[in-house]
Each structure stands twice: as C-alpha cells, then as structure tokens.
C-alpha positions in Angstrom: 9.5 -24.1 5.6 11.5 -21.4 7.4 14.1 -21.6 4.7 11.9 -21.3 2.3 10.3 -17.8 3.9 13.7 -16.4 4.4 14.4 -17.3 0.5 11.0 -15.8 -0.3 11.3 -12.6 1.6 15.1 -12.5 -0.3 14.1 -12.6 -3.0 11.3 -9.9 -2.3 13.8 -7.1 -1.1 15.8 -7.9 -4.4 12.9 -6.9 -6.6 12.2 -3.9 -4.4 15.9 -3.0 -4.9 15.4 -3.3 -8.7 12.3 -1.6 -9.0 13.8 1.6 -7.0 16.9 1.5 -9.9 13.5 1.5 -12.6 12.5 4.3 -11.3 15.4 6.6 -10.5 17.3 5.8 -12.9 15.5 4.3 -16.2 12.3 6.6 -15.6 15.0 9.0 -16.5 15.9 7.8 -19.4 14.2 8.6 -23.3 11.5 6.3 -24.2 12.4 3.6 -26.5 15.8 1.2 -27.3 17.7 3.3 -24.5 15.2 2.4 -21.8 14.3 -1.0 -22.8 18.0 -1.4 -22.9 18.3 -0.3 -19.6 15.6 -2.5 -18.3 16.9 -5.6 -20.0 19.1 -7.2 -16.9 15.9 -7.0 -14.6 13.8 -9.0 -17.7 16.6 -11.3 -16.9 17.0 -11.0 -13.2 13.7 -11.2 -12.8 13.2 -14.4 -14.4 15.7 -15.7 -12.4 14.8 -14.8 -8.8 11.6 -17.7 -8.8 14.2 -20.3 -9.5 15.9 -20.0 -5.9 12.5 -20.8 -4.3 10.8 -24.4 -4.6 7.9 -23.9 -2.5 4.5 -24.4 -4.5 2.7 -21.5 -3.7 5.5 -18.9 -2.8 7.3 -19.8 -6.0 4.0 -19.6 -7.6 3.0 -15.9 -6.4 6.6 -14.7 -7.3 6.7 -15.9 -10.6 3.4 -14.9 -11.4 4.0 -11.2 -9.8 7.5 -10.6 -10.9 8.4 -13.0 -14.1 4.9 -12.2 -16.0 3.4 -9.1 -14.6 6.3 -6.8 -13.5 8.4 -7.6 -16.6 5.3 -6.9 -18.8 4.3 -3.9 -17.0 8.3 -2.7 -17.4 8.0 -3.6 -20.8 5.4 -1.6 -21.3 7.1 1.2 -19.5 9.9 1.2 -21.7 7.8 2.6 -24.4 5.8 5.6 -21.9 2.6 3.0 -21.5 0.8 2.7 -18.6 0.2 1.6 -15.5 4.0 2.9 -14.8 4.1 5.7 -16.9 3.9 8.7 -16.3 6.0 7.3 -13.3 3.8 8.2 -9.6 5.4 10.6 -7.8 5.7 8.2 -4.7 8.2 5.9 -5.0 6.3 3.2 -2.7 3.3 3.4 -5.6 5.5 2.7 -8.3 6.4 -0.7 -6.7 3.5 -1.3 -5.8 1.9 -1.0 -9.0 4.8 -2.5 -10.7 5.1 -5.7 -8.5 1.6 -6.8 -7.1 -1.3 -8.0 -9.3 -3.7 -4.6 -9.3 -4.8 -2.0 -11.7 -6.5 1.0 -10.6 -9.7 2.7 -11.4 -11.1 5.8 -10.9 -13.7 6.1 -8.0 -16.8 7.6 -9.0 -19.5 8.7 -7.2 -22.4 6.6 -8.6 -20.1 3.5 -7.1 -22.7 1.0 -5.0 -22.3 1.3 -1.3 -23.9 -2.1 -0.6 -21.4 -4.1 -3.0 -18.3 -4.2 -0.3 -20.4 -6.5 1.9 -21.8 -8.8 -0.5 -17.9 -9.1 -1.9 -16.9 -9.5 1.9 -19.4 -12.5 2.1 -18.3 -14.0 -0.9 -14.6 -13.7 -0.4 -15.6 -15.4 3.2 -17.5 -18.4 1.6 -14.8 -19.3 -1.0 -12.3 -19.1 2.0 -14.5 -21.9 4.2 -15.0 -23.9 0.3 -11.3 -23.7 0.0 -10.6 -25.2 4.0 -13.2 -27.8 3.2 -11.0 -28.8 0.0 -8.3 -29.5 1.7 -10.1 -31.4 4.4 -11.4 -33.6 1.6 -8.2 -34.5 0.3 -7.2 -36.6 3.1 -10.4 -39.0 1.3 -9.1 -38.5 -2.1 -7.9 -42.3 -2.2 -11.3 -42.7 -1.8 -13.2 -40.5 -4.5 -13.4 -41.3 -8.0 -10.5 -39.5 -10.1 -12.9 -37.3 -11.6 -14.2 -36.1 -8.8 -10.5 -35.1 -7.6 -10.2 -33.7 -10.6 -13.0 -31.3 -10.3 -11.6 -30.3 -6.7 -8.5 -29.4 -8.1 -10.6 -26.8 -10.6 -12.4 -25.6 -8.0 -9.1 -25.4 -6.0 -7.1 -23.5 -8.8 -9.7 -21.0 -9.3 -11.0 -20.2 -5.8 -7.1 -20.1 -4.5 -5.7 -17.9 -7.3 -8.6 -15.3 -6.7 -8.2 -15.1 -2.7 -4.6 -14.5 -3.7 -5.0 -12.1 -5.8 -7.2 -10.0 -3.4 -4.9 -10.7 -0.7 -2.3 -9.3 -2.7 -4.0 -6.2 -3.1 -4.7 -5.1 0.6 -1.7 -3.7 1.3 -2.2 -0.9 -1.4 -5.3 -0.5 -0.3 -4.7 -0.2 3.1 -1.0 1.9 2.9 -2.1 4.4 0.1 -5.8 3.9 -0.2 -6.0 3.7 -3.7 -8.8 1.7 -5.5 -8.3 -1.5 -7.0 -10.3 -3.1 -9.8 -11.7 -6.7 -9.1 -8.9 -9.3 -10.3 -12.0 -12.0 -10.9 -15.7 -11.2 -11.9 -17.5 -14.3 -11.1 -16.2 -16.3 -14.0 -18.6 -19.6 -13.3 -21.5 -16.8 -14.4 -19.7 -16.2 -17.7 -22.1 -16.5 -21.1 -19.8 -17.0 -23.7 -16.0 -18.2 -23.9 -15.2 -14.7 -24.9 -16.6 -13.3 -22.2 -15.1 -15.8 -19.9 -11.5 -14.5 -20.6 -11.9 -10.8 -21.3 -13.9 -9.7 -18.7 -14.2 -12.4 -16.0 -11.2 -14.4 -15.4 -7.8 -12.8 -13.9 -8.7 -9.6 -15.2 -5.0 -8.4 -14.7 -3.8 -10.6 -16.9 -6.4 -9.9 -19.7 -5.3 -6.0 -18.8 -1.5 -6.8 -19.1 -2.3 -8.6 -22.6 -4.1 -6.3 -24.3 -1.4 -3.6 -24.4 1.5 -5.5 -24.9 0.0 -8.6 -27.4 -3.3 -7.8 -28.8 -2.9 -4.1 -29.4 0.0 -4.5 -31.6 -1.1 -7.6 -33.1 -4.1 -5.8 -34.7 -2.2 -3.0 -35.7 0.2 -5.8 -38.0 -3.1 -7.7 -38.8 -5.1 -4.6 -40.2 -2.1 -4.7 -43.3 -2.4 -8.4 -43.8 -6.1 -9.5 -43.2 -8.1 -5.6 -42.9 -9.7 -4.1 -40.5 -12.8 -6.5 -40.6 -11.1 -9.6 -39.5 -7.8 -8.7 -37.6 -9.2 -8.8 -34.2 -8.5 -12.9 -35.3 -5.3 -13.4 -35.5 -4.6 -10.9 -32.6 -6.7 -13.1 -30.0 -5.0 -16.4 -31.4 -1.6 -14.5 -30.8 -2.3 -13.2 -27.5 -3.3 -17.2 -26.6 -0.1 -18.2 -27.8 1.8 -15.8 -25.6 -0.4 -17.0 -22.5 0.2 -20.2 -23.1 3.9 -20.2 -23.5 4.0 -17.6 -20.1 1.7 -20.4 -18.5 4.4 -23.1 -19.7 6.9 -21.3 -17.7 4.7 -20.6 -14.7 4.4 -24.7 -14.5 8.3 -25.0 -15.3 9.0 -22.7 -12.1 7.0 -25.2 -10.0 7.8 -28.3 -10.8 11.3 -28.2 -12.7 10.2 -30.5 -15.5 11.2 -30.1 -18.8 8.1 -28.8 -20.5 5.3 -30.9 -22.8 3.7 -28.0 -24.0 0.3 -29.5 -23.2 -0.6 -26.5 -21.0 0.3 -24.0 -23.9 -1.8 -26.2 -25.9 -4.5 -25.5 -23.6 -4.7 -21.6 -24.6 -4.1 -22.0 -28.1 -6.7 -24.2 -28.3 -8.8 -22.0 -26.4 -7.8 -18.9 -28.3 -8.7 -20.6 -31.6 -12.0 -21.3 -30.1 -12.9 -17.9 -29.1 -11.6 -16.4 -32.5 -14.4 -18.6 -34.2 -17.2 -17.0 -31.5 -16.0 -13.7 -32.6 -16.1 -14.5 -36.5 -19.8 -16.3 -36.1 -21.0 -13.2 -34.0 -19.5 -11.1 -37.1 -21.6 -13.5 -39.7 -24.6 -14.6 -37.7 -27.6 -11.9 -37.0 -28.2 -10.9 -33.4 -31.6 -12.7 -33.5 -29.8 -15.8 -34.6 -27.4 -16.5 -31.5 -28.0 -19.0 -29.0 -29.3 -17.3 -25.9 -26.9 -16.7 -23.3 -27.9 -19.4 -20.8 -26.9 -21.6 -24.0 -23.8 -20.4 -25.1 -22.8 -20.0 -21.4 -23.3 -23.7 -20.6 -21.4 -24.7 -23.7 -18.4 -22.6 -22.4 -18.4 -24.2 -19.1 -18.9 -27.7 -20.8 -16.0 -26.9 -23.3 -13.6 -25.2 -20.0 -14.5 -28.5 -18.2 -13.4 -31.4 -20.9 -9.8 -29.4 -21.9 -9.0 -28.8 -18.4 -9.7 -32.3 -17.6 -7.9 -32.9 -20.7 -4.7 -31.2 -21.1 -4.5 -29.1 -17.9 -5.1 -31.0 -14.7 -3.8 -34.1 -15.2 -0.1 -32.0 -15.2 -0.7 -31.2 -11.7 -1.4 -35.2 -10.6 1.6 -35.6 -13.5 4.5 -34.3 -11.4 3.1 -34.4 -8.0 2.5 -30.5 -7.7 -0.9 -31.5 -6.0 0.6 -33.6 -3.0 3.4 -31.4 -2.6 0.9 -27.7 -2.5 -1.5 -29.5 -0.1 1.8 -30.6 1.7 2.8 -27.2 2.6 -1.0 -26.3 3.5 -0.8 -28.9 6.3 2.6 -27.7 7.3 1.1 -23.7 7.4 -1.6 -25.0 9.3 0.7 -26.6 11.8 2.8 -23.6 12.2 -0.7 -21.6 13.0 -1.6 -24.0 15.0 1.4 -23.9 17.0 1.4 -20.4 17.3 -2.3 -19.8 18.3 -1.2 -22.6 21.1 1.4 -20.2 22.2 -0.4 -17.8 21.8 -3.0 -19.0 24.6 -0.7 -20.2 27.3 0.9 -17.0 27.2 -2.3 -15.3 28.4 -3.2 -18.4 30.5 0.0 -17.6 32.1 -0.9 -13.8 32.5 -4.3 -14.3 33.5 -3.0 -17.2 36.1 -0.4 -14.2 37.5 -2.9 -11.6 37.3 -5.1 -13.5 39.7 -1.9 -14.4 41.8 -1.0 -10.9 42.7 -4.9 -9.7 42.9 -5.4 -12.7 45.6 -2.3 -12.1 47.4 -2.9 -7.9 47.9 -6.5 -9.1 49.1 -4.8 -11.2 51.5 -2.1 -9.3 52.5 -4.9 -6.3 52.9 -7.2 -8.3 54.8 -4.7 -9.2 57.3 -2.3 -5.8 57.4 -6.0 -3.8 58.1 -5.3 -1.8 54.9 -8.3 0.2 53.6 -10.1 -1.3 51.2 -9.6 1.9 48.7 -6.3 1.0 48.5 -7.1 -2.9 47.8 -8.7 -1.2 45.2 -6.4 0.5 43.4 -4.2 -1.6 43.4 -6.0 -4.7 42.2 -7.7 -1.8 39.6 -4.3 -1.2 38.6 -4.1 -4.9 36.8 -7.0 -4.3 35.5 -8.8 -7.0 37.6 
C-alpha cells in the first residue's frame, strides 16, 4: 500500500509538471494544428502515467482525472474552448481546472441558502450506506448473487459521487471558487435521457458535449438535417463513452478487453436516441407520465447493468481486490487513530505526573500556593 501512495503521488507531481509546460508554453502558442501538436506527447504521457499504478481506486481516480478528463479538456484547449481557455491568470487554477473533475458556475444571488445542509446530510448518509456495504460483504458468500449484484450498483454509484466531491474541496477551499454538482440525484431521474444529461456524472456529460456531440451535429445537419441530427450525434457520443469506459476497465484490471462494457453505452445511446425521436413524433399529451417513464429507465439501467456491466467486476476479480484495499485503509486508520491516542494518553499520563509532583514538592517545601498555581496553570491543568 505505501508503494502504491508513493507511485500515486509520482505520478501526480508528473501531471502537475505537464500541466505547467500547457500553460506556459502551449497557451502561447496559435490555436489550432500548432497547439494540438504541441499537446500531443501529454495525450500520450498522460495515458501512460495510470499504467504504473495497480491499485483499484487510485488507478481508478487517475485515469478517470488525467486519461479522460484532462486530455479532453486539453483537447479542447487546443482549439481556444473552454474551461481552459481563455487560460486563468493563476497558474494553480489552471491545474486545477485542468486535472480535477469540476466545472464552475457562476454564483448568483437568488442561490438557496438552505441547500448546503440538506447536500451536507446527504453526502453524510451515502458515506454511512457506503461503510455499511462494505460491512456486508464479509456475508456475501451468504447472499444470493443478485443481491450482490445490486450492492455493487449501489457501490459504483454512491463511491464515484463521494469521490467526485471529495475531489472538488480543495478548489473550493484554496481559491473559493464554485463548483457545479458532479451528480443530481440520478435514482430520481424521469426518463433515460434525462438520466445521462442532466443527472449522472455531470462532468462527463459537460466534457462530451463539446468535444463529441457538438461536432457530431454540425456533420449530421449535412447528411440527415437539422430535424433529426441530434440522433446520430447522441449514438456517437455513446460510442466514444463506451470505448473511454473500455479503457477505464483496461487500466484496472489489465485484461484484454471484451467490449461488453462499450456495449453497455451503445446500447444505451441507441435507446435514448429512440426517446428523443418518439418525443419528436408523439404529442405532449401522449407521453407516459414521468413516474412511468422514470420507472422504465431504472428497470431498463437495472437489467443491462446486471447484464453486461457488473458481471465484469466479479469477471476479473476487481470486486475482491477494491474491497481488499478498503480493509487495508481502514487498518492503516485504525492504526493511526490508535497512535494517535496513546500519544495523548502518554501526555495526559505526564501532565498529571508533573502537576502531582509540584503539589507535592509545594506542599512539603511551604511554597505558596499562588505559585502551585502557576505553575500547574502553566500545563494547562
């Protein structure tokens, strides 16, 4: 596990190192071939760094952070897009915003005071579900596959979001800025399309649209018109999720890939292209109510995750090996709170020492008691 850190936080100063050459010395550079040309070795370096970590979840963040959204977001950059261009005139929010999963939004005032709390006490119950997940696994010999299989769902989606905030803090505490949600309570989502554009890893879905969907409609408005080129561009920007999902899984587990989990989001996108061409064809007064269509997104996210998606992480042993490294974190936390405690045992234990022995030595030397006093005052006993 140590080894693992050290590689981790390696690997970390690298990409800081590469994201200060982006931005002295390609943010000088024309928009265009010569930037993207001058950004291509960190594509490539960047895809390499998650291959010289095998932990589960540090792997995991840095491939996530640096392969997908850092090279997106520099690809982006090459052509003048945002969120890196114009460049920020601090260096430390550049890399920031080029590294860590968070987009930011303009504070206004009509914002609701009373919605930090209730986020506060949500972020806390998912943290206590999450705990009792892994406390359930040491039963899972026990439970019906199934119902291991719907922990690991609930496991996937509760862990990826506390990540994702977690992530965010340290821009929000070092330069204050404001963050958009990553997550928007996707189990209340009504439709399929609304599950993945405005509920589920919202970075992602904010990443995509630039660099895939954008473009995709602007080629599909020649080919299909205006009408019906927002289809091919959300089966497109599926594809491309898929196959960056493919290599998210290849990075953890370092098995040749069976394109089941890109088949996941194709089959998905496909999906949601045919809600958006029925909502196109079918009156307003004719749709199934959103309670309805809501349940049938669920029910349809349920059976292909059970499906195709799931079953990968039972597949390869990514589930034994990720709660694995919980139990040794929770040792190491364990064994630090214990130090931890005997260290103040050990300095309340002295405190009281000394505090008994110059009331003793007081008692018997006559001194006055003000001076007992100040000095026992003076441990603050």
């Amino acid at each position: 596990m140590e080894n693992e850190l050290y590689n981790f936080i390696k690997v970390w100063i690298l990409a800081i190192i590469s994201l200060c050459y982006c931005y002295y010395i390609s943010s000088k550079l024309p928009k265009g071939i010569f930037k993207l040309f001058s950004l291509t070795p960190i594509f490539i370096f960047f895809l390499y760094l998650p291959l010289t970590i095998s932990s589960v979840h540090l792997v995991g963040i840095t491939a996530f952070f640096l392969s997908w959204l850092a090279n997106f977001k520099l690809l982006l950059f090459c052509f003048d897009q945002p969120p890196l261009s114009p460049p920020p005139s601090n260096l430390f929010h550049f890399i920031s915003l080029a590294s860590l999963p968070i987009k930011l939004k303009q504070k206004t005032p009509s914002q609701n005071k009373s919605k930090p709390p209730q986020i506060s006490i949500l972020f806390a119950i998912k943290v206590i579900i999450l705990a009792l997940l892994y406390h359930c696994y040491s039963y899972k010999q026990n439970l019906h596959k199934n119902v291991v299989l719907a922990m690991y769902g609930a496991h996937v989606y509760i862990e990826l979001e506390l990540t994702l905030a977690l992530a965010s803090i340290p821009a929000r505490a070092m330069f204050g800025l404001e963050i958009e949600p990553q997550f928007n309570e996707p189990y209340l989502t009504t439709s399929l399309q609304d599950f993945w554009g405005r509920r589920w890893n919202l970075m992602v879905t904010s990443i995509l649209r630039p660099t895939v969907y954008y473009p995709m409609r602007r080629i599909s408005t020649r080919l299909v018109g205006s009408r019906w080129t927002s289809l091919p561009a959300i089966i497109t920007v599926f594809v491309v999720s898929g196959l960056m999902h493919e290599l998210m899984y290849y990075y953890v587990t370092r098995v040749a890939p069976t394109w089941e989990m890109t088949w996941f989001f194709i089959l998905h996108g496909v999906a949601v292209a045919v809600e958006v061409l029925v909502k196109k064809v079918v009156p307003v007064k004719m749709r199934l109510h959103p309670v309805v269509s809501g349940a049938w997104a669920i029910g349809f996210h349920v059976v292909t995750a059970v499906w195709l998606f799931l079953p990968l992480l039972m597949r390869n042993g990514v589930d034994e090996k990720a709660i694995g490294e919980y139990c040794k974190l929770m040792d190491l936390l364990k064994g630090f709170l214990g130090t931890c405690l005997r260290s103040m045992q050990s300095f309340l234990f002295l405190g009281l020492t000394f505090w008994a022995g110059s009331v003793l030595v007081g008692h018997v030397s006559g001194w006055p008691a003000e001076h007992v006093a100040l000095s026992t005052s003076s441990l603050g006993v």
